[in-house]
SESE-704497 format. One record per atom (N, C-alpha, C): x negated, y negated, z negated; atom name; residue number from 1; residue in three letters. Coordinates in steps of 0.001 Angstrom, whole numbers. Example, Ala and Ser with C-alpha at 12.3 -4.5 7.8 and 13.67 -1.06 7.14 Angstrom:
2
-13190	5690	-7800	N	1	ala $
-12300	4500	-7800	CA	1	ala $
-13200	3300	-7800	C	1	ala $
-12850	2250	-7080	N	2	ser $
-13670	1060	-7140	CA	2	ser $
-12900	-30	-7870	C	2	ser $
This chain:
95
12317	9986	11578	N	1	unk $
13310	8978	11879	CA	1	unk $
13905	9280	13247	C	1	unk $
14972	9084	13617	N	2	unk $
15568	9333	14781	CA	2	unk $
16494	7942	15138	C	2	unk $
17071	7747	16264	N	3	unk $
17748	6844	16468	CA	3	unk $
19057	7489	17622	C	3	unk $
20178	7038	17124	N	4	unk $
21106	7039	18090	CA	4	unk $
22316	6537	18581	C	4	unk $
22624	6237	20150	N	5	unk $
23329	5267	20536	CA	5	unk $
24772	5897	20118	C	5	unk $
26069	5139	19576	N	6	unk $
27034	4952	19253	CA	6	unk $
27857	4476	20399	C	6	unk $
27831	3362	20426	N	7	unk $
28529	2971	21420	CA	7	unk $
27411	1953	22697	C	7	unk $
27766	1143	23712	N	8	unk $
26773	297	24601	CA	8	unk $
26026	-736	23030	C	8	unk $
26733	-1262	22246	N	9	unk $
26069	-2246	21563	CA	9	unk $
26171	-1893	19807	C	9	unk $
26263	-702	19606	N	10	unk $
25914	-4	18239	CA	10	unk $
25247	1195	18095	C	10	unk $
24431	915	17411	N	11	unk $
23034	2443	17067	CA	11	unk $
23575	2513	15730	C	11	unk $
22782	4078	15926	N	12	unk $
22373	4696	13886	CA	12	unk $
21333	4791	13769	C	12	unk $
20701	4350	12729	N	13	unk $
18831	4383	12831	CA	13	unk $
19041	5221	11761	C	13	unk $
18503	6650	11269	N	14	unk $
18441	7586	10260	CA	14	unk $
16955	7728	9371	C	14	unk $
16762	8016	8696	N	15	unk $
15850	8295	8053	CA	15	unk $
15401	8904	6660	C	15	unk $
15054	10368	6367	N	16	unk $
15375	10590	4712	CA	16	unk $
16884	10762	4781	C	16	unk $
17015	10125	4111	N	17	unk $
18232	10275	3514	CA	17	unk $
19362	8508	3211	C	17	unk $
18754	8109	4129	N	18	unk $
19071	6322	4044	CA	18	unk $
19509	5946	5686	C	18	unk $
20370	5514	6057	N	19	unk $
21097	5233	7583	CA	19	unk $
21114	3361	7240	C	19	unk $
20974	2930	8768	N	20	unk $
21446	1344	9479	CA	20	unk $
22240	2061	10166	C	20	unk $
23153	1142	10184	N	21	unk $
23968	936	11785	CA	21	unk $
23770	-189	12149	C	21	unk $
23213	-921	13100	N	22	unk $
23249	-1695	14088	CA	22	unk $
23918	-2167	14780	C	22	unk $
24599	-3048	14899	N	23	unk $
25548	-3884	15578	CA	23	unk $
24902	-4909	16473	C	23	unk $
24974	-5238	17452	N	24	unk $
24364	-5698	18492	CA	24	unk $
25296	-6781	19114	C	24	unk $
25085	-8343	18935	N	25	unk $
26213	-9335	19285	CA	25	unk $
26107	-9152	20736	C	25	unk $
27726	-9517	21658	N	26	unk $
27825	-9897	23202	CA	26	unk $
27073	-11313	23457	C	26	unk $
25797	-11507	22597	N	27	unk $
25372	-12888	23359	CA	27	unk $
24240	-12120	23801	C	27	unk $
23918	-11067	23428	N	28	unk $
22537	-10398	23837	CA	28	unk $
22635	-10237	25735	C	28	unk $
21562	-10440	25972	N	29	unk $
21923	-10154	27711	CA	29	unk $
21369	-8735	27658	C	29	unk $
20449	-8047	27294	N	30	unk $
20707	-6802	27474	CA	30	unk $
20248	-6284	26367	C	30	unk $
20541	-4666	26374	N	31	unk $
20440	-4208	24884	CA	31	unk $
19664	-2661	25584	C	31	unk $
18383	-2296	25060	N	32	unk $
17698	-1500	25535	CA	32	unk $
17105	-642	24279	C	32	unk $
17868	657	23855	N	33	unk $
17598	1618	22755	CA	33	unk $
16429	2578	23169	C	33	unk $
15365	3323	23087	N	34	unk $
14067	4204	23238	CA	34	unk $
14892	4881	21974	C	34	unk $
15275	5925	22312	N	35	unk $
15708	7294	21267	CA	35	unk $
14737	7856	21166	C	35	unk $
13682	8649	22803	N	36	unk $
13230	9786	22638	CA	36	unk $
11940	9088	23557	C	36	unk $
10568	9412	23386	N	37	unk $
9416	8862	24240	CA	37	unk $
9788	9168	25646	C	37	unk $
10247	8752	26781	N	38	unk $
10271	8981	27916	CA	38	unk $
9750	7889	28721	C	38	unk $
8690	8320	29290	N	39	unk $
7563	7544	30387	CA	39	unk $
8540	6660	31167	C	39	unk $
9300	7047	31937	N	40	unk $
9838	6153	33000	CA	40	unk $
10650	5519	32699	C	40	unk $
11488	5755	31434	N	41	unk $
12316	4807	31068	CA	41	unk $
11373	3426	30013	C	41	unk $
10453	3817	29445	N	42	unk $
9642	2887	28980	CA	42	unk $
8592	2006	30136	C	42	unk $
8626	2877	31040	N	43	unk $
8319	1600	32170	CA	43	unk $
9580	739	33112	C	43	unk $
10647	1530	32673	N	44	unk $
12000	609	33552	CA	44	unk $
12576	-741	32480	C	44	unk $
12071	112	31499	N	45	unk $
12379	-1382	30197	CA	45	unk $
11200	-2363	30288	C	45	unk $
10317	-1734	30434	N	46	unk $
9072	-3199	30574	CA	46	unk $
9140	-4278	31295	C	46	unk $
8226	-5325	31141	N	47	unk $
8473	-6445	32081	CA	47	unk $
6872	-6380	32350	C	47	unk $
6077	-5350	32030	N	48	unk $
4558	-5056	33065	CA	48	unk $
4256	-3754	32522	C	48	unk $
3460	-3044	32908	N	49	unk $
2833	-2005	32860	CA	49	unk $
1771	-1945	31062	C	49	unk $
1599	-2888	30518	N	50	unk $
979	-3123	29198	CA	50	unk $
1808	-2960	28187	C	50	unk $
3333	-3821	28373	N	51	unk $
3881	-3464	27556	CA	51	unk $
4773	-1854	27663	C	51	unk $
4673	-1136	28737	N	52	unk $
5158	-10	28736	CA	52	unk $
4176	1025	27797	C	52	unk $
3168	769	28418	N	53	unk $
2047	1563	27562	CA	53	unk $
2185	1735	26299	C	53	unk $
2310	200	25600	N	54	unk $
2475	294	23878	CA	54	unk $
3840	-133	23139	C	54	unk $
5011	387	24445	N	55	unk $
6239	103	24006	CA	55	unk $
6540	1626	22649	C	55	unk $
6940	1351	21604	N	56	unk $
7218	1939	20131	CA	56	unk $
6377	2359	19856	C	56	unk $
5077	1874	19673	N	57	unk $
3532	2009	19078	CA	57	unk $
4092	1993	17593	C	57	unk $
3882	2023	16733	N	58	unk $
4110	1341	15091	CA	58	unk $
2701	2067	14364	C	58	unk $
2222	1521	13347	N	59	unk $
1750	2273	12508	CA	59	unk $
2077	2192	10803	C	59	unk $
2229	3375	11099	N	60	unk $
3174	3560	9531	CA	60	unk $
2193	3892	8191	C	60	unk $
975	3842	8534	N	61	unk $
-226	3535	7408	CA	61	unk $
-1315	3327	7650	C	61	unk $
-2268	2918	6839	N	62	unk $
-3714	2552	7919	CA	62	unk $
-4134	3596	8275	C	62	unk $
-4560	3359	9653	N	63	unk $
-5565	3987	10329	CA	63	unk $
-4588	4942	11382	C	63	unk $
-3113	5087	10784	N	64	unk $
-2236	6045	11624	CA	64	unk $
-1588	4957	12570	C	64	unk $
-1355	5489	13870	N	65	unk $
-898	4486	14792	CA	65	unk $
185	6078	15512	C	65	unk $
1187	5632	15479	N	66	unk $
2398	6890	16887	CA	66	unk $
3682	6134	16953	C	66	unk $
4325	6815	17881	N	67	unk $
5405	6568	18114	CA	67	unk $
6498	6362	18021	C	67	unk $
7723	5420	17693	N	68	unk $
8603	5543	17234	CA	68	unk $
9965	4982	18075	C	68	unk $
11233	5476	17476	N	69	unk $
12180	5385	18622	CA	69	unk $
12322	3063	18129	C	69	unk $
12720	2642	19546	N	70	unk $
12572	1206	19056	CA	70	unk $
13978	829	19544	C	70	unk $
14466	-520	19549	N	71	unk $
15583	-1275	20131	CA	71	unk $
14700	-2507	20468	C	71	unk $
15558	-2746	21948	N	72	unk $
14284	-4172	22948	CA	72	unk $
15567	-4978	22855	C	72	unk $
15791	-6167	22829	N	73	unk $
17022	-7037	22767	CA	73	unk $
16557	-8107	23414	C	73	unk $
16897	-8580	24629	N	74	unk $
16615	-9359	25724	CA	74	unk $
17140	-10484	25588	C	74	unk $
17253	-12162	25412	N	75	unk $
17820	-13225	25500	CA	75	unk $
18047	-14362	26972	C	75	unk $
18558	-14486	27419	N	76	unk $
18703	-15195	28342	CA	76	unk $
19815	-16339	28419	C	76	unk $
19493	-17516	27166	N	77	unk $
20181	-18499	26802	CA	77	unk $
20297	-19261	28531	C	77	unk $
21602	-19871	28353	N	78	unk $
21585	-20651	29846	CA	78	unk $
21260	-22568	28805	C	78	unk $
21746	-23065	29837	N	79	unk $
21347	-24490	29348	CA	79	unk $
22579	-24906	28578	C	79	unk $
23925	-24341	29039	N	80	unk $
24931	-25080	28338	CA	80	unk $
25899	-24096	27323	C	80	unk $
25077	-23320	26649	N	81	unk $
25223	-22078	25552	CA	81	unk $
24283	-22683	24219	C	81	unk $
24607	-22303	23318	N	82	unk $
23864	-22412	21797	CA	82	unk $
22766	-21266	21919	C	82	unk $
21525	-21312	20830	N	83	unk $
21005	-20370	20833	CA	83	unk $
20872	-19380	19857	C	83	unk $
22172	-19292	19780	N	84	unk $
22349	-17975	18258	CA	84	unk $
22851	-16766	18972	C	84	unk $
22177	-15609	18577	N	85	unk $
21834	-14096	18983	CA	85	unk $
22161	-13628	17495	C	85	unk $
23507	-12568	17751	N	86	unk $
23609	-12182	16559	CA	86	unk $
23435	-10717	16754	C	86	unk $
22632	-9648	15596	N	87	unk $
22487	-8677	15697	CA	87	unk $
22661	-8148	13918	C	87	unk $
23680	-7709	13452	N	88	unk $
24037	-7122	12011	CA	88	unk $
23156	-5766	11560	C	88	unk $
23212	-5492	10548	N	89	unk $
22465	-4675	10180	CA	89	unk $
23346	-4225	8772	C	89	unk $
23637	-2996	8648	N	90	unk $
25079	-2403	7760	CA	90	unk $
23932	-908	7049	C	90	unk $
23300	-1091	5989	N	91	unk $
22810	-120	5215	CA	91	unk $
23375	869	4313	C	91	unk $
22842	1897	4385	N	92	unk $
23630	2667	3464	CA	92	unk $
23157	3720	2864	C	92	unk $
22798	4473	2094	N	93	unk $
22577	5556	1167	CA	93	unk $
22941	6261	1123	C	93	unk $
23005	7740	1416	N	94	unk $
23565	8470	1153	CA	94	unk $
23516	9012	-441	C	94	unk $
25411	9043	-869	N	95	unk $
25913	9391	-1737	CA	95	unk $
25632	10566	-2658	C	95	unk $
């Protein structure tokens, strides 16, 4: 699986032979893509040192636990905003 940024607030998530695109609403306060395992950027996205550690952990069957590219989507509703966060999701198959 690979992941990659498009534009600031659209990814392609790939896989096989099956693609998302990701659309990412302007209510998000920040939008933080992990393409490739890099240490310092998974500790500049954290908000402590724990979650850097097991930031794109997944396990994709029992007993297997590694790495995978992730998207972090940050909320920071104020008091006089609604709390709807929209993020689309556009599937597709290749033909």
């Amino acid at each position: 699986m690979y992941v990659k940024l498009l534009s600031e607030r659209r990814l392609l998530a790939k896989r096989d032979d099956v693609s998302v695109i990701v659309e990412i609403g302007p209510e998000w306060a920040e939008v933080l893509v992990a393409e490739q395992r890099n240490p310092d950027f998974l500790r500049a996205a954290a908000n402590n040192e724990l979650e850097a550690q097991f930031a794109g952990t997944v396990s994709p069957a029992f007993r297997k636990v590694e790495w995978a590219p992730f998207l972090k989507l940050v909320a920071r509703p104020g008091s006089d905003k609604s709390c709807i966060f929209r993020t689309t999701f556009l599937a597709s198959h290749k033909s």
